[in-house]
Structure formats: C-alpha cells, structure tokens
N, C-alpha and C positions, 0 to 999 in steps of 0.2 A: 093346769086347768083344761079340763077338756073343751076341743073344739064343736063336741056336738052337742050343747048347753048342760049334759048330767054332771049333774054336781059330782067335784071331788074332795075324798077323803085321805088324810096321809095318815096309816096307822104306826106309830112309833112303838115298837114294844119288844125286848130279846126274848123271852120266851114263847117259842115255834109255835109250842100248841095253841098257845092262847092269841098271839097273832095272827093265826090262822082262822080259829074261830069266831074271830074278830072279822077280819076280811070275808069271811064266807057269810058273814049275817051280814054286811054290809052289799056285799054283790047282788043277796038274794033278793034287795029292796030296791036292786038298780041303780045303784050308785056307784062312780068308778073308784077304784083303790090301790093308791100304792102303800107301798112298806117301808121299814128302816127297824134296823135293831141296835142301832146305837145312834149317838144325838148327830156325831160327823153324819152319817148317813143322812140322816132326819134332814140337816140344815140345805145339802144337795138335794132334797128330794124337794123340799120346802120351795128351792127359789127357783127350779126348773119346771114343778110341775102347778106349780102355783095354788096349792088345794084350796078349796072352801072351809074346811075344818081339820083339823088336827086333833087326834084322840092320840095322847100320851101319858106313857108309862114313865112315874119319877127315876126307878131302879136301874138305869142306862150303865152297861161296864163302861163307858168313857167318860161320861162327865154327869152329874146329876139332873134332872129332870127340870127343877127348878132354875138351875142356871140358861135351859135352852129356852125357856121360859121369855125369862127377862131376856135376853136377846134379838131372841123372833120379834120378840113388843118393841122391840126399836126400829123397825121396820115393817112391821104388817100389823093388824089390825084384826085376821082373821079369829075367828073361836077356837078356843082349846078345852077340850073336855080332858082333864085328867083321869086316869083309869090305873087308879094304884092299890097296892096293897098294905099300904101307910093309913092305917085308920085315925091315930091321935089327934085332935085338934090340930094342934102346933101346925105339924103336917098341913092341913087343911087350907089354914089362914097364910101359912107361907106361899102356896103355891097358887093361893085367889091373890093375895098382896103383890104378886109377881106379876099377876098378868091373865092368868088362868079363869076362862068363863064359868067352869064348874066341875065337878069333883066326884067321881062313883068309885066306890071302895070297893077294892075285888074278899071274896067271890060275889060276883055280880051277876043275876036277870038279864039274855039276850033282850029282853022286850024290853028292861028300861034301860038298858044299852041304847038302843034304836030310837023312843021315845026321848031319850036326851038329845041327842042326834039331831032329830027331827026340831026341835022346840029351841035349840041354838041356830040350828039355819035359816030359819025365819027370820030370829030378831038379829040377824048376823050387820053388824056395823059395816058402812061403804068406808070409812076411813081410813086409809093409810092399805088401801085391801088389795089395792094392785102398786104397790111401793116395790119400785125396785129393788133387789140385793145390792144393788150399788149405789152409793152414794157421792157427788164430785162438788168439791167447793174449791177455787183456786185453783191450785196446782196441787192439789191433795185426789185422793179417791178414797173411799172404804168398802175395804171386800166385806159384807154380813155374812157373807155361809163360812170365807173362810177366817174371818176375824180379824185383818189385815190391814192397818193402813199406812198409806205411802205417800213421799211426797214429790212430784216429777218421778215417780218410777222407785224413790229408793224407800223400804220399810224402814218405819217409826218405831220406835219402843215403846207400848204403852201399859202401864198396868191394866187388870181387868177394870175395876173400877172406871180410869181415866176411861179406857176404849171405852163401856157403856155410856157414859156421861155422853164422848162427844160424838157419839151413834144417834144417839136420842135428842140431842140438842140438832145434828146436823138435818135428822128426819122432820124436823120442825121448824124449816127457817121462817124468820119473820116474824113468828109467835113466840108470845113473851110468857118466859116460864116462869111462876112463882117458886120462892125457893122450897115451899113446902109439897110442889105436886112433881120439879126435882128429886125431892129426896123419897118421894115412894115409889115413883119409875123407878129409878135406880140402887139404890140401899131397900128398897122395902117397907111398910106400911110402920117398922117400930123408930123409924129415924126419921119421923117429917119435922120434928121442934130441932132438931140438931144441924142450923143455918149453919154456924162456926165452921163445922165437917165440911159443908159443901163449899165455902169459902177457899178451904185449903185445896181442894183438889179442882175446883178451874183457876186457880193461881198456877197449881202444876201444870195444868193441860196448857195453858197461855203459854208458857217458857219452851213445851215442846211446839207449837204451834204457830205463834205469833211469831212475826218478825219483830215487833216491838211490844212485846207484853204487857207496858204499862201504858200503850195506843195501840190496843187491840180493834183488828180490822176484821173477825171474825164471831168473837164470843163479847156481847158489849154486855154493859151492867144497867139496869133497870134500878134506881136508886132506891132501896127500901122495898121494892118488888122481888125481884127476880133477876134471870137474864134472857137476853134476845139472839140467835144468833142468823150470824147475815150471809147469806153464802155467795 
C-alpha cells in the first residue's frame, strides 16, 4: 500500500505485452502498480505491498487463477477484477463463486479496463482489507502467501481443501459460520446443500488440530447452524 495515499493496483498477468499495457494505462491515471506473472509471485506481492485492487489473469503457468482466488478471500477482502481470456459462462460463474468482484474478457477496451477499475474502488469493502498474511491461534500460525501451517515451529499436513476450511474459519474467529456460507467460501457456489461433505472434512481438520477432537478447544459446532471458531 502506498505511503503517499495513491491507490495501489497489483497486476497479476504472464504475458509481457499485455501486462505491460496494463500497467502503463494504470500509471497514466496515477495509480501505483506492481506486477506478478505467476500466482507465487502474486501472493508475495499481495501481502507485502498490500494493494487496493487486484486485476488478475486465470491462465497462471503455476497454479490457476481461480484457486489464487479462493485463497486471497481467506484473508483479504480486497477487489479482484478478473481479466481473462476464458469467455464461457462456466468460467465466469466459477471465478465470481470464488471470490472475484468482476470479470472482463480479453480482447478488452483500455477505457473499460479503467472504468472497471475506477467503479470497484469506490464501492471497495473495509473488511478483512488490512488482514494480515498471518494468522496465530495457540501455538499454531498460518503462513497465507506461502500456504503453510505449523504448530510450535513444526509443519502440518494439510490437504488443500482442510488448509482453506481452516484459513477461513481462523480469519473469522468468534463468527458463527453457517454450513451453507462454508461450503461456498470454500468448495464453491455448486456445493452449498452438501452439509454431509463439510461434516467430513472438520472431523479431519479436528484430528490434525485438536488435542482432543471429540472436546474441541478450537473448531466448536453450532448445533444445526454451523460452526464458530475460537482462537
């Protein structure tokens, strides 16, 4: 985040030209800007430079667009304008379900490039917008850029799934999650009726986590709701 109040943009995108072209409409409207051409990058650039909005490319040679998505939304709150070359619905609705404020299909208009821009930063959410990349419950931490969590010092095994779940629950203590606004943070807008699924997977997370699983001191159950979790 810049010290001198201009708003920051982190443009995520591998191909040069179009990343360039990107940054160079964005400078000309006085906005500052960094880069990244892969989501690793992305997620360092993310928690160090703290941007205002994020304009990302799905197409990342390391990991896809959509997964850096739901990630980031475990911690920040900021705006992502997706800027892909993925025109199909499908596409569309997956990467709004994830997290994503909105969606312009390349080849794309500098002008409504910029007017997107402009009309997310406005209505841009204070929530979660200055959330640390780290997160500390106990004697646990969770690294967010680099996807890591440990307990007194030593790395956990987590599936991706468990890690999201308990990224998202940790970014929320105290607030009771319903199971159906669980399963579209994490799974996705087409898994909110599938309670059963998310049953199984904070039973896993509890066995790595709890010292006593079945008197959990961290992930509690909201009876017919949801769950709460306590940090």
């Amino acid at each position: 985040m810049s010290d001198s109040g201009i708003e920051t943009i982190l443009v995520v995108e591998d191909e040069r030209q179009i990343r360039e072209a990107v940054v160079t409409a964005l400078e000309c409207e006085g906005f500052a800007v960094c880069e990244a051409a892969t989501a690793g990058h992305a997620a360092v650039q993310a928690a160090s430079r703290l941007p205002h909005l994020v304009i990302l490319d799905l197409g990342l040679p390391d990991r896809d667009g959509v997964d850096f998505i739901r990630d980031y939304r475990t911690w920040s709150a900021v705006p992502i304008l997706v800027l892909s070359a993925r025109s199909e619905e499908e596409s569309k609705v997956e990467a709004l379900d994830a997290g994503a404020d909105d969606y312009l299909t390349k080849p794309f208009g500098v002008a409504e490039l910029l007017a997107r821009v402009r009309a997310l930063l406005r209505r841009r959410p204070t929530e979660l917008q200055g959330a640390a990349p780290k997160i500390e419950f106990g004697d646990y931490a969770i690294d967010c850029v680099n996807r890591v969590v440990t307990r007194a010092g030593v790395p956990i095994h987590l599936t991706q799934i468990e890690y999201r779940l308990l990224v998202y629950m940790a970014a929320n203590p105290g607030r009771v999650l319903t199971h159906r606004h669980l399963l579209a943070q994490v799974w996705g807008g087409q898994a909110v009726e599938n309670h059963q699924y998310l049953r199984v997977y904070v039973g896993h997370l509890r066995q790595k986590i709890e010292d006593t699983p079945t008197q959990p001191r961290f992930i509690l159950t909201e009876i017919g709701v949801g769950y709460r979790f306590e940090s």
